[in-house]
FILUMKOL-7795 format. One line per 10 residues: number of its first residue (from 1); their letters; for each residue x, y, z of N, C-alpha, C. Coordinates in nm, 2 decimals. Example, Ala and Ser with C-alpha at 12.3 -4.5 7.8 and 13.67 -1.06 7.14 Angstrom:
# FILUMKOL-7795
1 = AS = 1.32:-0.57:0.78:1.23:-0.45:0.78:1.32:-0.33:0.78 ~ 1.28:-0.22:0.71:1.37:-0.11:0.71:1.29:0.00:0.79 .
END
This chain:
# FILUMKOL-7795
1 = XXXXXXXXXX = 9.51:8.32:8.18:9.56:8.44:8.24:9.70:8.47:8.17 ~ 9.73:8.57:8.13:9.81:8.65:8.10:9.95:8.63:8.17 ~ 10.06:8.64:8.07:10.21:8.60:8.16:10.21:8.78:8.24 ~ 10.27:8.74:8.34:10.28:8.93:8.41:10.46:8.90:8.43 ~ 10.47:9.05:8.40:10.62:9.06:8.45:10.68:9.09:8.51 ~ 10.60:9.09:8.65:10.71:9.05:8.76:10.61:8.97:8.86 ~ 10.65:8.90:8.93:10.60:8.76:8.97:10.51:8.80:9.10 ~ 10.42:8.76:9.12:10.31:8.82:9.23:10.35:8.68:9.30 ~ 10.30:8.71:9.44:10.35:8.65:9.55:10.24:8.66:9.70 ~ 10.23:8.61:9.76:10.12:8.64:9.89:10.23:8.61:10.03 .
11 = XXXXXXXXXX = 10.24:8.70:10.12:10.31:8.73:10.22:10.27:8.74:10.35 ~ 10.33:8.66:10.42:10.26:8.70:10.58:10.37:8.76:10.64 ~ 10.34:8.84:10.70:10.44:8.99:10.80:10.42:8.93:10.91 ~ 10.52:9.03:10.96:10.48:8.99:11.17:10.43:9.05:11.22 ~ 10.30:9.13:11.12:10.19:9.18:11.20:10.07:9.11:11.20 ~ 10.08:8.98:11.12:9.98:8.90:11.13:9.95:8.89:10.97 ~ 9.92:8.98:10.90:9.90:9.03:10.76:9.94:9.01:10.69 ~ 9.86:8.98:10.59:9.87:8.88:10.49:9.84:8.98:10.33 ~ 9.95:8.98:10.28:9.94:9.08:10.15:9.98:9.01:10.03 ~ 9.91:9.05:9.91:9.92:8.98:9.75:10.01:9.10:9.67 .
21 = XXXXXXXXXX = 10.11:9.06:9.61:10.15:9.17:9.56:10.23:9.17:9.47 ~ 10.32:9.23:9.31:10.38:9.23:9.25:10.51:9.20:9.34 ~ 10.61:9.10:9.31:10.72:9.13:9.31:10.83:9.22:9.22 ~ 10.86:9.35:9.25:10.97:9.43:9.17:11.08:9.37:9.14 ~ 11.19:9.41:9.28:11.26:9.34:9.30:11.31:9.26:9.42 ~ 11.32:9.16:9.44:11.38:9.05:9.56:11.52:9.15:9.62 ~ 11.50:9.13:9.75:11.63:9.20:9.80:11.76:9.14:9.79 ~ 11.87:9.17:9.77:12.01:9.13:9.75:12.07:9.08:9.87 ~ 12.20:9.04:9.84:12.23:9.00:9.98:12.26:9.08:10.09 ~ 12.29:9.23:10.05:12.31:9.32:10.13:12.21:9.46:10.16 .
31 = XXXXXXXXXX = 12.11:9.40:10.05:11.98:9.52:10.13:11.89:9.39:10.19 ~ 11.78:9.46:10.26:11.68:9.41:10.32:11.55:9.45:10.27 ~ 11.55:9.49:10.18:11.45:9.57:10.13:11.36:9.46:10.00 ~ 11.24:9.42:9.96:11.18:9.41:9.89:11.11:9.53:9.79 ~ 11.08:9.58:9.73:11.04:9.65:9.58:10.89:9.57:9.55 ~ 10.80:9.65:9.59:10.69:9.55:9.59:10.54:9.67:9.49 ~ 10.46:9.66:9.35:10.32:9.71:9.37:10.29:9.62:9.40 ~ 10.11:9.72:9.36:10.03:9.70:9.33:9.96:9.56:9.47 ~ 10.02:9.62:9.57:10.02:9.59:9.66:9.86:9.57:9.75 ~ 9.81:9.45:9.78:9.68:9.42:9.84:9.64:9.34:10.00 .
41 = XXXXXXXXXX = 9.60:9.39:10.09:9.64:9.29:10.18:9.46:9.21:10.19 ~ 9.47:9.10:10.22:9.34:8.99:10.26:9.30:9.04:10.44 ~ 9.18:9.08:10.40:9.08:9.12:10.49:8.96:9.02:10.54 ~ 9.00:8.98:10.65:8.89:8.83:10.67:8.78:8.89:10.74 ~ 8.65:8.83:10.67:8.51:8.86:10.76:8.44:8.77:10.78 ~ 8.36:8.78:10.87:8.27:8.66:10.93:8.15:8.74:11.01 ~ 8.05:8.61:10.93:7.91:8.65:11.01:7.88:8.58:11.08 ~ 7.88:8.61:11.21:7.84:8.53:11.34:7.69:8.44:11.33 ~ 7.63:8.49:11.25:7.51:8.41:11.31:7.51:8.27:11.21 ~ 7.58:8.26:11.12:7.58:8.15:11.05:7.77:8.09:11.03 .
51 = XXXXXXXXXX = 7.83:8.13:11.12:7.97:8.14:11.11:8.03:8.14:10.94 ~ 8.03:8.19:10.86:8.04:8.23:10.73:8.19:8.30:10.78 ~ 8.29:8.25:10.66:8.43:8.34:10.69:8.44:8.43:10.51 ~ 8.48:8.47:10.52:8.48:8.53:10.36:8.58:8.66:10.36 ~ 8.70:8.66:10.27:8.79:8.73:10.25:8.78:8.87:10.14 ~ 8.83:8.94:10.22:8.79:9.07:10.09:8.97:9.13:10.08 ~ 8.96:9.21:9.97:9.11:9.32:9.92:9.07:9.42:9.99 ~ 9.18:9.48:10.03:9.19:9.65:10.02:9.29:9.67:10.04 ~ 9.34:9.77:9.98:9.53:9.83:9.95:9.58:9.83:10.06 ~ 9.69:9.78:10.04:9.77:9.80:10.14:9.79:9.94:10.28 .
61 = XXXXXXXXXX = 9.83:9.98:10.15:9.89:10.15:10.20:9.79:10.21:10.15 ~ 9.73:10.29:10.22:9.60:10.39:10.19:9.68:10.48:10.09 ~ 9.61:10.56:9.98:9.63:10.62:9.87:9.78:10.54:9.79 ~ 9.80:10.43:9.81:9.93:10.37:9.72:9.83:10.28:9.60 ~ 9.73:10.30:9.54:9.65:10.25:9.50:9.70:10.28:9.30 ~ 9.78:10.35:9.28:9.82:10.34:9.11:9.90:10.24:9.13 ~ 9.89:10.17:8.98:9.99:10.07:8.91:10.14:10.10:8.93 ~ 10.14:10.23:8.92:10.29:10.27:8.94:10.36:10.32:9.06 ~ 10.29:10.29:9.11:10.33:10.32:9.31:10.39:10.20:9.31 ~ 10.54:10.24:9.38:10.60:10.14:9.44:10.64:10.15:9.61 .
71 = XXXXXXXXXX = 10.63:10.04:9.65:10.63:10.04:9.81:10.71:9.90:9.82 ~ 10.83:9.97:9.94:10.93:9.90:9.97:10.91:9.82:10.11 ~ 10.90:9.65:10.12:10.87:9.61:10.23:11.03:9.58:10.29 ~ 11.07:9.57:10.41:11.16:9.55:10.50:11.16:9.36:10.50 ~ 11.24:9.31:10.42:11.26:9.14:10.38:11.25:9.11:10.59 ~ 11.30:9.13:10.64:11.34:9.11:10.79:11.15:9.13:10.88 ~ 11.10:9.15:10.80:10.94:9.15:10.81:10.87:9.06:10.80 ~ 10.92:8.95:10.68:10.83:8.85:10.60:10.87:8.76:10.71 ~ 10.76:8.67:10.70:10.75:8.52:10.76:10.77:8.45:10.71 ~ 10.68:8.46:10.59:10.63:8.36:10.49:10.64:8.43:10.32 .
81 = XXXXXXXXXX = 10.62:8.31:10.30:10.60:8.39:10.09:10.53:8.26:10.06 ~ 10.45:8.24:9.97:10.39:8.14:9.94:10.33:8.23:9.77 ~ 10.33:8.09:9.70:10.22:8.14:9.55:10.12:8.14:9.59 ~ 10.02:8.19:9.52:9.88:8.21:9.53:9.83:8.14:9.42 ~ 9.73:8.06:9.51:9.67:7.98:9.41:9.55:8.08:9.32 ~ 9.58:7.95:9.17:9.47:8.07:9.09:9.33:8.06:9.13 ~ 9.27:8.03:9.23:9.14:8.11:9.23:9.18:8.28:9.35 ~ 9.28:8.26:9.40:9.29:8.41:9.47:9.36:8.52:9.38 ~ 9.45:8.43:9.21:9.47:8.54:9.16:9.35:8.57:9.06 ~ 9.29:8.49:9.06:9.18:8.58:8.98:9.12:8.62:9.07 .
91 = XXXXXXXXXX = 9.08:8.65:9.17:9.01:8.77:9.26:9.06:8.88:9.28 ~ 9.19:8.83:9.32:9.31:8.96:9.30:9.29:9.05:9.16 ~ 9.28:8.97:9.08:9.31:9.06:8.92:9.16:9.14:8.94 ~ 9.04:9.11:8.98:8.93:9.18:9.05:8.94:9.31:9.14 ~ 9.06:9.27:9.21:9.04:9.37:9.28:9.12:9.47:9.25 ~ 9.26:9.45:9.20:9.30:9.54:9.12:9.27:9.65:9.04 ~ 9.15:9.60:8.96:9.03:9.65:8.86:8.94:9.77:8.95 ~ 8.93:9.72:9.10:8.88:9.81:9.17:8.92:9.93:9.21 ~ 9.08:9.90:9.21:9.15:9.97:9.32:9.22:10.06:9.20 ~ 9.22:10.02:9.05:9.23:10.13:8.93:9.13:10.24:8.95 .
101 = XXXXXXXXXX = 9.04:10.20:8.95:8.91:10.28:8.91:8.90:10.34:9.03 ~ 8.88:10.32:9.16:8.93:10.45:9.25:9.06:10.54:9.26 ~ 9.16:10.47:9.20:9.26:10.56:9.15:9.24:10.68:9.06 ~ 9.17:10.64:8.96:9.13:10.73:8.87:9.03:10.79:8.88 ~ 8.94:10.78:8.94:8.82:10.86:9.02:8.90:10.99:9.09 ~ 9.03:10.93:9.16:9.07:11.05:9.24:9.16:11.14:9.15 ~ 9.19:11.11:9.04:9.30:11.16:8.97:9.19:11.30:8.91 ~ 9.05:11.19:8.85:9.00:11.28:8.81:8.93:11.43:8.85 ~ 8.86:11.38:8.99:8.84:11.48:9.14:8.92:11.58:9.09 ~ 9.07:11.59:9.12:9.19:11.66:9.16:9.20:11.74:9.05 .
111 = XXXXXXXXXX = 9.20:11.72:8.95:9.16:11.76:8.79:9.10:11.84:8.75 ~ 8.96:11.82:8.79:8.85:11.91:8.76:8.82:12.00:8.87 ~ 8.95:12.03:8.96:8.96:12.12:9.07:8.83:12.09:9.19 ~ 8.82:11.95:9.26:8.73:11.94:9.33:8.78:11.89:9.46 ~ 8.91:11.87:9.46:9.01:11.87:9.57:9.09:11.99:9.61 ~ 9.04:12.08:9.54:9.13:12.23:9.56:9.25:12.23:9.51 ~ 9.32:12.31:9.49:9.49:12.36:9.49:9.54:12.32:9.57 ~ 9.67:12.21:9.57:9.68:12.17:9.70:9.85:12.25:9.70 ~ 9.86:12.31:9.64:9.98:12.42:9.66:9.91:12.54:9.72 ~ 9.82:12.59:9.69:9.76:12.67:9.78:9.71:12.62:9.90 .
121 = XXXXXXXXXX = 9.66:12.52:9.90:9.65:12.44:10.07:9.77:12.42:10.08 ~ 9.84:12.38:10.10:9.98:12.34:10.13:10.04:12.51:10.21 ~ 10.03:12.62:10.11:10.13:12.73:10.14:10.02:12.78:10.27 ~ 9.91:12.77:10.25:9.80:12.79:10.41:9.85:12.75:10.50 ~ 9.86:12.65:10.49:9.93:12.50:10.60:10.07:12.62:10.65 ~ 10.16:12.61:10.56:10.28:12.70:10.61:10.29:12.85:10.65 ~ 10.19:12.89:10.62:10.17:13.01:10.70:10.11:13.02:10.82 ~ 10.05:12.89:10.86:9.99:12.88:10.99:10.03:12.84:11.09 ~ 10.19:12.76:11.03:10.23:12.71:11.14:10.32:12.84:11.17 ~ 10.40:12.92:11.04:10.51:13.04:11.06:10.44:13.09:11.19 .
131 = XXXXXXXXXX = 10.28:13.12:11.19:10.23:13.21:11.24:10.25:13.13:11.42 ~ 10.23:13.04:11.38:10.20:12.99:11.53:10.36:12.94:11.63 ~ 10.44:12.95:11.51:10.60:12.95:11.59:10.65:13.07:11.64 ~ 10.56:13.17:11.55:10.63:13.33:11.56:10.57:13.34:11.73 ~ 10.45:13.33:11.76:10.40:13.34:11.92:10.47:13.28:12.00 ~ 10.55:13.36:12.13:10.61:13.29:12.17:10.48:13.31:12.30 ~ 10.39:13.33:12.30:10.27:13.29:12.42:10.23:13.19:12.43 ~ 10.26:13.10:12.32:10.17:12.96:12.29:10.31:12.86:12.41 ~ 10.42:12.90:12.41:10.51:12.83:12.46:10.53:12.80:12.59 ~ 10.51:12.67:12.68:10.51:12.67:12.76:10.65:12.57:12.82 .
141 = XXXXXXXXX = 10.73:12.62:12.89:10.86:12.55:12.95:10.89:12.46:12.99 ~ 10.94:12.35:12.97:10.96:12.21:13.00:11.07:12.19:13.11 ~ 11.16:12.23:13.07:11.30:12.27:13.17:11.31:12.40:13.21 ~ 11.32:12.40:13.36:11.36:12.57:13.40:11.55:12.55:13.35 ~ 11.54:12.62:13.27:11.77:12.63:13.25:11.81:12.68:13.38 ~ 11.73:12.71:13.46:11.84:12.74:13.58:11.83:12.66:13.69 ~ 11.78:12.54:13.70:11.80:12.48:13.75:11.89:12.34:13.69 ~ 11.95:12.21:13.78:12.03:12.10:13.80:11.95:12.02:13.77 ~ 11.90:11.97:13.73:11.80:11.83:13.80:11.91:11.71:13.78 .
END
């Protein structure tokens, strides 16, 4: 396996979750913040009828799936940090491979205009809401102002 340049690491949060991911940068003494791609969390499954446990990838952050997406974890989060042994980074480097190739699937979609204008959806979006702030029928009173409570 190939030297990488910046150090991959597997993490357990205090949400239970357990994520494989480039280290960017380590936080300083005065931020809290980790600098983390290429970010993956371990997904456990199990089949009841033969108790079979078996772990799968899937991105962390839904659509953070390019190489160059960076996502910033909160250090005050982590539990744990631990290496990953190399049979989970070669799966990892697997699943990475995956999580390219739906990246670029979507890039491509978006491209060949099969996700629409999303500047034209976008200015839709804002004209619907202009429209629906301008009604003041839709508005219904929370506080009477003339009254104390």
């Amino acid at each position: 396996m190939s030297k990488e340049l910046y150090e991959t690491k597997q993490f357990k949060i205090v949400t239970g979750e357990e994520i494989i991911a480039e280290v960017v940068q380590w936080n300083m003494d005065d931020e809290q913040e980790v600098v983390l791609r290429k970010a993956m969390k371990l997904v456990l499954g199990e089949r009841a009828e033969d108790n079979f446990r078996y772990y799968s990838f899937r991105p962390w952050m839904v659509y953070q799936e390019s190489p160059n997406d960076f996502i910033i974890l909160n250090a005050s989060h982590i539990v744990g940090i631990a290496q990953p042994v190399d049979s989970l980074m070669y799966q990892y480097h697997d699943a990475l491979k995956g999580m390219l190739e739906v990246f670029q699937s979507r890039q491509e979609s978006v491209k060949s205009g099969g996700m629409g204008d999303t500047n034209e959806l976008t200015q839709q979006l804002r004209d619907a809401l202009d429209e629906f702030e301008d009604n003041d029928d839709n508005v219904v009173p929370f506080i009477d102002p003339k009254k104390l409570h």
